[in-house]
N, C-alpha and C positions, 0 to 999 in steps of 0.2 A: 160726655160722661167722664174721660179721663180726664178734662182740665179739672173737672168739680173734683174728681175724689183727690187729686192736689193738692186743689188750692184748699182745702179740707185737712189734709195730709200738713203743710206748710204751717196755716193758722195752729193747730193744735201743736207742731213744734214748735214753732214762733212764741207759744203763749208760755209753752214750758218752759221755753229760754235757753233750749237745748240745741238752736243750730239758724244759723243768721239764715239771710235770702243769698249771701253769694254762694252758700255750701251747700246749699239746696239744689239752687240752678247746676253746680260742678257735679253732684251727687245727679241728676236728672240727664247729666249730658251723658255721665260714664255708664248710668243706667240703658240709655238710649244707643250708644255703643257697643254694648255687650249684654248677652242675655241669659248667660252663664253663671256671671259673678251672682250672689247671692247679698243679698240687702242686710249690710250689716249696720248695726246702729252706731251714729256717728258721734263722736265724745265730744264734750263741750268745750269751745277753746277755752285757754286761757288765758287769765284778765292777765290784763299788762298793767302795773303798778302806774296812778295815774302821776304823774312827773307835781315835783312840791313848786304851786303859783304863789305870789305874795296877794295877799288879802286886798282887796278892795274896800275902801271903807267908803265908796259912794253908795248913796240911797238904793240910787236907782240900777235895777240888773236888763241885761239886752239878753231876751230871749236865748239860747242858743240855736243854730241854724242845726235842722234835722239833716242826719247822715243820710242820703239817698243810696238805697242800696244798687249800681247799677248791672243788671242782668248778665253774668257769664259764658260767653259763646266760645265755643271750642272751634276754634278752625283745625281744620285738615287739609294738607297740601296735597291734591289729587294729582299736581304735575310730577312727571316724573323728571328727574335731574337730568340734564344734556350739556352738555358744552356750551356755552357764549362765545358770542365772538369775540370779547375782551380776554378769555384767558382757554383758549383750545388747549383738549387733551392731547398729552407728547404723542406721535404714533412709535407702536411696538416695533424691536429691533428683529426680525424673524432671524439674522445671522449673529445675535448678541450671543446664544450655549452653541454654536456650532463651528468656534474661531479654531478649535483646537482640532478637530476633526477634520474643516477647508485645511489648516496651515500643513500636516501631516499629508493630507491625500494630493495637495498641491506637490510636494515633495515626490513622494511616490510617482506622480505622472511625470514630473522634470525625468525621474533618474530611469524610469521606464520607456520615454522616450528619446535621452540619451545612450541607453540600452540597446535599442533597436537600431537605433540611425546610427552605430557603430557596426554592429553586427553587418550592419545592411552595405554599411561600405569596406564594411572586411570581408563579405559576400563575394565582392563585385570587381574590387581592384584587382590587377593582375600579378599575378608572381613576380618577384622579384628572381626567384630560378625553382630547377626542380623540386616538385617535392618528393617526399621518403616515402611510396607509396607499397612498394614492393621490396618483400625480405633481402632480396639480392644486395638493396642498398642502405638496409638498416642497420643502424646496431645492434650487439648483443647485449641488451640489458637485464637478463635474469638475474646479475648479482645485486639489482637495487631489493629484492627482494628478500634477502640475507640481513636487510638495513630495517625495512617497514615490516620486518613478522608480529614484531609484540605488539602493533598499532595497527595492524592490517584488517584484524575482527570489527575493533572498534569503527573503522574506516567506511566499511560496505555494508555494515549492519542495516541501518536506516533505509538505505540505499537501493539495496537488493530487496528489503521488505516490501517498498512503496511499488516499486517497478517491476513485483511480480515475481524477482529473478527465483527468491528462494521455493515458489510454488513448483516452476521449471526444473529447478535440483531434485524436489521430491520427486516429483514425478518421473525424473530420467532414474533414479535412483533404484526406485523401487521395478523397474523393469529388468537390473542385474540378478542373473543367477548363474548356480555352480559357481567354476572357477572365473572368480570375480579380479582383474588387474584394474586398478585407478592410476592412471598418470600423471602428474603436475598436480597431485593431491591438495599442493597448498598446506592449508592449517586446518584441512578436513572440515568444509563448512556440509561434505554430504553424509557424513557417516551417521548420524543421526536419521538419515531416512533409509539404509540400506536393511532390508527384511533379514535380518541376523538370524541365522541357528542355533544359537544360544539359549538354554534353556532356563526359561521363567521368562525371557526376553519376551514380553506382547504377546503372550500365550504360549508361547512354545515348550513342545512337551505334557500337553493337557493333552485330555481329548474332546474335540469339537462333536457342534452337533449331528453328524451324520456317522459317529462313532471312531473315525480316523483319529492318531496324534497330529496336531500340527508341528507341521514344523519349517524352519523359514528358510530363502530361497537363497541364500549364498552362504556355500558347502567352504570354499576356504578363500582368504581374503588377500593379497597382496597391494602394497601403496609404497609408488619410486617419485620421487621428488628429486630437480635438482640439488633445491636449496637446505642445507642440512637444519637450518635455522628453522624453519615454514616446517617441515617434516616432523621438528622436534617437538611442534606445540601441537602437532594433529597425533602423537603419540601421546600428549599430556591429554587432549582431551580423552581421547579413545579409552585411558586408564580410568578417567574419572565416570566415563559411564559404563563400561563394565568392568569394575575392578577383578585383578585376578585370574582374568580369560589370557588365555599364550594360544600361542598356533599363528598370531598376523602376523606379520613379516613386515617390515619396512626396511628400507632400501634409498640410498643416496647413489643415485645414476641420474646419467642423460640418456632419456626415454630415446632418443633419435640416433644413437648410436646403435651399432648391432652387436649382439651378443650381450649389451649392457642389462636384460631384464631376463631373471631366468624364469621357469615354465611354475605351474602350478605344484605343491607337493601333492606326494603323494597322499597324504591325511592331512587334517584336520593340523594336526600336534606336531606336525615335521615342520623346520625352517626351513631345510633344504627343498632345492626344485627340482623337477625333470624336464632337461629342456627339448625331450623326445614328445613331452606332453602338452599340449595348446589352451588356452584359458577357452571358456564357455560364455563370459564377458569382459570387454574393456572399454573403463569411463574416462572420461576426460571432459573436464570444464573451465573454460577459459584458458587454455592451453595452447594452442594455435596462437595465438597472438604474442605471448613470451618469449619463442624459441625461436633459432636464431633459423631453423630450417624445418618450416612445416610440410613441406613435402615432402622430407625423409623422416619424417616423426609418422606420419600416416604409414609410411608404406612397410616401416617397424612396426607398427602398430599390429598391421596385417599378417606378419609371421608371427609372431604371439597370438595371433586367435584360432578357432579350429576353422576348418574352410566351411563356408557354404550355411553349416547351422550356425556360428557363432554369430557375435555381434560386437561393432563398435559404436560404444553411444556418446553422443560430442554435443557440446551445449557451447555454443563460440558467440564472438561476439563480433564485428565486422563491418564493411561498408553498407551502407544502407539502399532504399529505393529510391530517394530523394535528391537529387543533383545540388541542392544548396545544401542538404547535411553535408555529402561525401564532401563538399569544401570546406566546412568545417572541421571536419575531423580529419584531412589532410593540415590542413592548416594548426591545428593542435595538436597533430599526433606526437612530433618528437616531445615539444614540452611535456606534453600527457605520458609518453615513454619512460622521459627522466627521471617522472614524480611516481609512478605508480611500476614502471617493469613491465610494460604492454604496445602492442602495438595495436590501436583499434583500428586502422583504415584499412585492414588487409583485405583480401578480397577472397572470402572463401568459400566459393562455390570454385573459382578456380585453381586453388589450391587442392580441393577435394578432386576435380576433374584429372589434376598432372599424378595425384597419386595412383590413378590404376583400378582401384578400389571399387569394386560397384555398390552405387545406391541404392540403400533399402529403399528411405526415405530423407527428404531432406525438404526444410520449410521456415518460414520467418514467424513464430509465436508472435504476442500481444502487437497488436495493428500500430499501437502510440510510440512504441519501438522505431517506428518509421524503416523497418528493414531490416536492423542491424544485430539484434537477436537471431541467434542462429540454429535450431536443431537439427541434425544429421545421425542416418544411421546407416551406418555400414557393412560390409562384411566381405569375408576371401572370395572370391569365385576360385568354381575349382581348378586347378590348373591345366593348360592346355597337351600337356604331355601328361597328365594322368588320364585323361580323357582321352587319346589317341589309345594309353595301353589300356585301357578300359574296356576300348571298341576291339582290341586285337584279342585282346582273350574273350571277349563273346562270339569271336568271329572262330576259332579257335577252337572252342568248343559246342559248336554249331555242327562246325567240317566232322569234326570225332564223332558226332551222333549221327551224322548222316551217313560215317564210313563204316559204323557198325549194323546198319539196316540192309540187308539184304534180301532178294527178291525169292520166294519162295516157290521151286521149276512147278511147273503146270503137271500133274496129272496123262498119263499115256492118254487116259478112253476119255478126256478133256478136249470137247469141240472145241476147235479153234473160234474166237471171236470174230465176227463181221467187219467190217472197214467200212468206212464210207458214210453218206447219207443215206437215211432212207426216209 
């Protein structure tokens, strides 16, 4: 039935003269292809001007040979395209976008482990002679620090961020009260965490919710530096955050001398000290390692506090737990002395021990430290000859109470009491 309505289909254009048999066939393959397109009618070509022949003047004419129109087939290549073996595809480069990233990380492993295998043999080889391990035989280098003040912030900023330290400052910070002394203040990188009585200062002066005013925990402030330089930028900052406040006292002294630090004032508003009067806290950070004698900077420390309730809180920095750091840090310490004004290899639990001093507490913070972060807290015991006259006046007036008690005589018509067992 489809061939007939065709060949039906075909004949009737064919007669019309509207479309040959090879546009049929093309038009039947595209039909057959797709069943979407819509049949549209096909235009008649056009005639091609037939080319000018010279005349024949023979009688006789030769048929012309009929056009055979031959059938249109559409091929379709169902193979899909592959390689031959006359012309194989290139294979892909998988390190062709990665040269720049190998030739950089090659780099980095060279100098990471010429890094190492340096370390490893400055680890391991032997002295060439002692080293600077203990204050007895170091120098005093506090004056480099008169050199590196206006570079010194910039220096540890990063530094002390990454590593914790400035977390350690707050926190030792905000545990001073009352009559607050700072030693080796620096360039005051703690004065920003100390709980100030300053009013509008983070509340102070309000009243909180349980109806009290607050108000904050260091009553008068004193900061002795040796270095006039260091001192003078931890005065610049102190004006720039609360402009206008008097009463702090600063001081260019050697904390480790005696007599060098006087007592707390009497107010608030006094510069003057009373050296009858004992502070209620004294801070120090990173200070032990600067001066040329930390054993007598501790045990000054101790007569500036009050006995027994005060406290020295100390944030140091030191030899480690680690037997291949402390060579290290013997091994760098003087250069590290020269550059910075420090000594890190000291050893201060034993420094702490020669001072006298009893421990509150004392402990190594952040574990990655490998040791050499140091918290300490200290404080007077009371002395042994106050504590002898302490005991004689209780004893003292014990005897008095007992020599005023008297026995009150018995009664005449008073039976005498029994003896004995019964």
């Amino acid at each position: 039935m489809d061939n007939l309505c065709r060949s039906a289909l075909y004949g009737s254009l064919r007669f019309n003269g509207s479309i040959s048999r090879r546009r049929f066939v093309r038009y039947e393959c595209q039909r057959n292809l797709s069943t979407t397109v819509s049949l549209k009618a096909a235009k008649p070509p056009k005639r091609k001007p037939k080319p000018d022949t010279p005349h024949k003047s023979s009688t006789t004419t030769t048929p012309k040979a009929r056009h055979e129109h031959k059938p249109y087939t559409l091929r379709v290549n169902t193979t899909k395209p592959g390689p031959t073996s006359s012309n194989p595809e290139p294979k892909s480069n998988p390190f062709r976008h990665r040269i720049i990233p190998i030739f950089f990380g090659s780099i980095a492993l060279v100098g990471f482990s010429g890094g190492m295998s340096y370390y490893y043999v400055m680890f391991n080889q032997d002295a060439d002679g002692p080293r600077k391990t203990t204050p007895a035989i170091q120098e005093d280098v506090s004056k480099r620090y008169d050199q590196i003040a206006t570079t010194f912030d910039n220096t540890v900023d990063s530094t002390e961020s990454m590593m914790g330290i400035s977390s350690l400052r707050r926190k030792l910070a905000s545990q001073a009260v009352g009559d607050v002394l700072e030693v080796s203040i620096g360039t005051g990188r703690n004065l920003e965490f100390y709980s100030w009585d300053f009013k509008g200062y983070q509340g102070v002066g309000k009243v909180d919710e349980r109806g009290f005013i607050k108000k904050g925990k260091v009553r008068s402030f004193t900061a002795v530096d040796k270095s006039a330089e260091m001192l003078e930028i931890a005065h610049e900052k102190f004006g720039k955050m609360f402009p206008g406040i008097l009463g702090v006292r600063w001081i260019i002294a050697d904390a480790a001398e005696k007599g060098a630090i006087p007592g707390p004032p009497r107010s608030a508003n006094e510069m003057s000290g009373n050296l009858e009067k004992k502070y209620d806290t004294v801070v120090q950070t990173m200070g032990l390692c600067s001066v040329s004698d930390p054993v007598a900077l501790l045990r000054n420390l101790g007569e500036c506090v009050k006995e027994d309730e005060g406290r020295i809180l100390l944030l140091e920095h030191g030899r480690g737990k680690w037997e291949w750091l402390n060579k290290y840090l013997d091994r760098s310490a003087e250069s590290h002395a020269k550059l910075y004004g420090c000594w890190w290899n000291r050893d201060m639990r034993s420094i702490v021990e020669e001072s006298g001093l009893e421990v509150v507490k004392i402990e190594t913070p952040k574990w990655w430290h490998g040791g050499t972060t140091w918290w300490i807290e200290l404080k007077k015991p009371i002395a042994q000859s106050k504590i002898v006259e302490a005991q004689q006046k209780i004893k003292l007036a014990s005897s008095a109470v007992e020599s005023e008690k008297k026995e009150e005589p018995l009664p005449l018509t008073a039976k005498s009491k029994k003896k004995g067992w019964w």
